[in-house]
N, C-alpha and C positions, 0 to 999 in steps of 0.2 A: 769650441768654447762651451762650458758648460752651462744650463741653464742655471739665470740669477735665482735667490732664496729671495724674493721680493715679497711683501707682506702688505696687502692694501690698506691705504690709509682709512679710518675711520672716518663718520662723519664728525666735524667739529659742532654740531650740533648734542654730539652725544656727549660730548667731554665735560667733566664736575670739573670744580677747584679741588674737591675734596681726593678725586683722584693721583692728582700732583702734589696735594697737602700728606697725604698719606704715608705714603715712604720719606719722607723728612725731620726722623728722629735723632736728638742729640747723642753725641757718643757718651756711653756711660765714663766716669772717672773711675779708673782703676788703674794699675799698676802693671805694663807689660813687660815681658821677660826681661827686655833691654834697660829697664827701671825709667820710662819717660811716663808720663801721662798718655791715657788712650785706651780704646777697648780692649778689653780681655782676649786671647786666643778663641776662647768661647762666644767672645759676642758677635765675629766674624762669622759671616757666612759660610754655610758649607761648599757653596760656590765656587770660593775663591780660588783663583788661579793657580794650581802649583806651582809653588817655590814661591810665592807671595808671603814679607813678613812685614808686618805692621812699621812703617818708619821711627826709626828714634827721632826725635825732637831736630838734631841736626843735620836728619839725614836728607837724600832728598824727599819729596815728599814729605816731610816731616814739621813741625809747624815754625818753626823758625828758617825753611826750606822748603819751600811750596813748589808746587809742579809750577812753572810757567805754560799756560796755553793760551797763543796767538788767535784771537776768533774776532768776527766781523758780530760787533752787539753783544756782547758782554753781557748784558740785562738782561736778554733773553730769558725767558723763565727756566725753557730745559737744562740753560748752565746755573740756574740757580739751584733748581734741582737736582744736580750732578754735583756740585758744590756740597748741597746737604750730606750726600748719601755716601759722599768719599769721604768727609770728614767722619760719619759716622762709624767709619770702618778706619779711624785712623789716621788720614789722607788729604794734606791739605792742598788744594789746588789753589792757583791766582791763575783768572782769567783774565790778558792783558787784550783792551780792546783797539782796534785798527779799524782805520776807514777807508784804508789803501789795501788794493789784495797784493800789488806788488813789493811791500813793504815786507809781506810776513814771512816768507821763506828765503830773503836775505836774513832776516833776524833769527830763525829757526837754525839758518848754517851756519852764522857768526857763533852761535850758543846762547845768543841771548834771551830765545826762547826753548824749553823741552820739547814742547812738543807744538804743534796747532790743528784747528779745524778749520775749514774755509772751502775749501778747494775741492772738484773734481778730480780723477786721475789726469786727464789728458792736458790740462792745466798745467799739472805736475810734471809731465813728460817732457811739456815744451820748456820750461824752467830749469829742468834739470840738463837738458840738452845744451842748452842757452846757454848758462851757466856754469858746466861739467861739474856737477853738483851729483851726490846720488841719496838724495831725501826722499825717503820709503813708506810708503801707506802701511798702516799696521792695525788700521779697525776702519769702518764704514759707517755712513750714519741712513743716507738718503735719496734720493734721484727726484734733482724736481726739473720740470720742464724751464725753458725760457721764453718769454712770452712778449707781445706785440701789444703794447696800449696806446690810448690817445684819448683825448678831452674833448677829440671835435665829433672822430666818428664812431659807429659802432659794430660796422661794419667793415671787412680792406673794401670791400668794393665800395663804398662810400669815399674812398681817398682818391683823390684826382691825379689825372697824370702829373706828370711833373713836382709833382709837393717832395717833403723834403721829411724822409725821416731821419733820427740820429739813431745810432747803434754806437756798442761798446767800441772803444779802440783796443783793447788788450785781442792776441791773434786768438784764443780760444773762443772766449766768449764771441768775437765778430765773426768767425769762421760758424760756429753754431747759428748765431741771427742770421746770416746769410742764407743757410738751409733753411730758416723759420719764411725770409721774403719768399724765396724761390716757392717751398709747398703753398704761400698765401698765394701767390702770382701778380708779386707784388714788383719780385725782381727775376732774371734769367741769368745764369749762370753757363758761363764756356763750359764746350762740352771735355769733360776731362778734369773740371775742378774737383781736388784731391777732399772729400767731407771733411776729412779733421783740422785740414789746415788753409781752406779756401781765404783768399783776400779781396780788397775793394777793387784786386786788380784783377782780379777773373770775373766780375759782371760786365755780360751782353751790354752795355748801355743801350746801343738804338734797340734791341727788344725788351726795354726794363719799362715799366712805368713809371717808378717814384728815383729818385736821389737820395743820395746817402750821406752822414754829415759825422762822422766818429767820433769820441768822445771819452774822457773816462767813464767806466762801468754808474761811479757813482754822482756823474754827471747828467746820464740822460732822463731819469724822470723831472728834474729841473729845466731840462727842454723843453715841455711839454709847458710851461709857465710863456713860452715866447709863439705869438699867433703865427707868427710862419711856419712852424714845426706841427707835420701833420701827426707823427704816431712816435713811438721810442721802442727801443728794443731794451726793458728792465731786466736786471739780473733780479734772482726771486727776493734777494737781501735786502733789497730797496725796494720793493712792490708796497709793503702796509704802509713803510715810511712814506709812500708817495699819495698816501690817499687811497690806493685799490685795493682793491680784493681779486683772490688770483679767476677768479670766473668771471671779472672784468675783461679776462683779456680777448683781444679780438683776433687774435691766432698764436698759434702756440705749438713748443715739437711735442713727439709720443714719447713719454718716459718708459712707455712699453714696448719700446719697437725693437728690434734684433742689434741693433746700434747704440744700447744705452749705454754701456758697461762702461765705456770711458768716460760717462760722466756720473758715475758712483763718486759722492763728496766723502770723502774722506777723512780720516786722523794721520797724521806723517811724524813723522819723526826722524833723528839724524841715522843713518846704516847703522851704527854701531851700538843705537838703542834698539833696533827694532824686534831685539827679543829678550826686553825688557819685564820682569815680572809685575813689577809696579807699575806700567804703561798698560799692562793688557787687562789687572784688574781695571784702573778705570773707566777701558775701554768698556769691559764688561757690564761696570758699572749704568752705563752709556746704553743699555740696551734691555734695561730694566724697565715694565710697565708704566710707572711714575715718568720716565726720561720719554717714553715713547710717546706717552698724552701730553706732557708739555711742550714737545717738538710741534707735535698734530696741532696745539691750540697755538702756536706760534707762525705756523705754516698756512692756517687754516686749511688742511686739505690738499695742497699743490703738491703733492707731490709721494712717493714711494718709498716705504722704510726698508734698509735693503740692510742684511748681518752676513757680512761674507767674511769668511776667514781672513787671515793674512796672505797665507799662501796665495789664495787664488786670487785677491788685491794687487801683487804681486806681479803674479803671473798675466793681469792684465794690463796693469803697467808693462811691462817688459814688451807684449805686444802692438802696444802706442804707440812706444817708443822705434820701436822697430818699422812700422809703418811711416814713421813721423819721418826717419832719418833718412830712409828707402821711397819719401814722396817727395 
């Protein structure tokens, strides 16, 4: 495998408004080749993608035809962001928002969405496995850790035997929490549990100390509202929503570790779009200074901005999957 292009996150202390206000100019009106409204050839970046042509009006893309992309928080500033900077080149996007991550990649294969963001690869693998689906990563955004909170203690060693935390129910995400109990020593793990795909049914129980209670992803920092429930295992999408900050948490995995790469969040698309020139401008879009500070001031800091090609997004899916199917 080849070493990730990972780019450390900034401090959100350094981040202006004016940085993300910056890149957010309207597109001139002029008259492009196709005779729609939109910028000129010229007002296009020299950037842009080969074989990238400005959408006609009906096209997709185009403003009576807008990119559909499936993402968890819509409002988010970096998609408002990406919103500007795609329009100004032309490009209109609708970002449709969800609160279910299982919801997005039936709607992605149905057609009902072009494209989404949401997801990790290994996410992906299992869904596609699951489903014999072959919905393809085609640009990267991030790697953030998943992490360990609670309202009672501030320490795991502060959590008593027996207490009762909740973790995701979806296999990814509770296959990940599972490696986050086991390095706290919170829980213990049969010897021969598979990383990527461990279940509730491979913990030691008599050498665990806490219990475990599943849940949907966007269930468990609501957990944390009932005195019985000592800690939650949050996906990063719900951590500000819950109140925290991600240095709240009280263990958490290495987004640095030689094991990240199936959890690069990604952009996916249907096979048959995935070399799409209109797709991979945005993506490009997507990875522009402006998009990268608003990601950072959305995140605060949790996590690692990662621009990996296609191919090799690709190429690490195909390896997940292969693991996935062979464990």
């Amino acid at each position: 495998m080849t070493k990730l292009k990972l780019t450390g996150l900034l401090a959100a202390a350094a981040l202006t408004l004016g940085l993300v206000a910056g890149c957010s100019s309207s597109p001139s009106d002029t008259t492009t080749p196709s005779g729609t409204t939109g910028p000129s050839a010229a007002a296009l970046s020299s950037d842009a993608v080969p074989g990238f042509k400005v959408p006609g009006d009906s096209d997709l893309g185009g403003k009576n035809h807008p990119v559909k992309v499936g993402v968890v928080g819509a409002g988010d500033p970096q998609f408002r962001v990406l919103t500007d900077a795609a329009q100004a080149e032309g490009i209109y996007i609708d970002f449709q928002d969800f609160t279910d991550y299982a919801q997005l990649n039936p709607a992605l294969a149905a057609k009902q969405l072009d494209m989404n963001q949401f997801q990790h690869i290994i996410y992906l693998a299992k869904y596609n496995i699951s489903e014999k689906q072959d919905l393809t990563p085609i640009g990267s955004t991030a790697i953030y850790p998943l992490s360990l909170f609670s309202r009672k203690y501030t320490s795991v060693n502060d959590i008593p035997a027996g207490a009762t935390i909740t973790i995701p129910d979806d296999l990814t995400n509770q296959a990940r929490g599972l490696q986050v109990l086991q390095s706290a020593g919170l829980i213990k793990l049969k010897d021969g549990t598979p990383t990527l795909s461990g279940q509730l049914s491979d913990i030691d129980q008599a050498a665990s100390k806490v219990k475990l209670t599943p849940m949907p992803a966007d269930q468990t920092p609501r957990s944390l509202d009932d005195p019985t429930i000592a800690a939650a295992i949050i996906n990063n999408d719900y951590v500000a929503d819950s109140g925290f900050k991600p240095q709240d948490a009280i263990a958490k995995d290495d987004p640095n570790s030689d094991g990240a790469a199936p959890f690069i969040n990604i952009w996916v698309s249907r096979a048959e779009d995935k070399d799409s020139p209109l797709f991979a401008e945005i993506i490009r879009l997507a990875h522009t200074d402006a998009w990268d500070q608003a990601l950072l001031q959305n995140s605060a800091g949790s996590g690692l901005l990662v621009n990996e090609t296609p191919a090799r997004l690709q190429e690490v899916l195909a390896d997940v999957t292969a693991q996935l199917k062979n464990g």
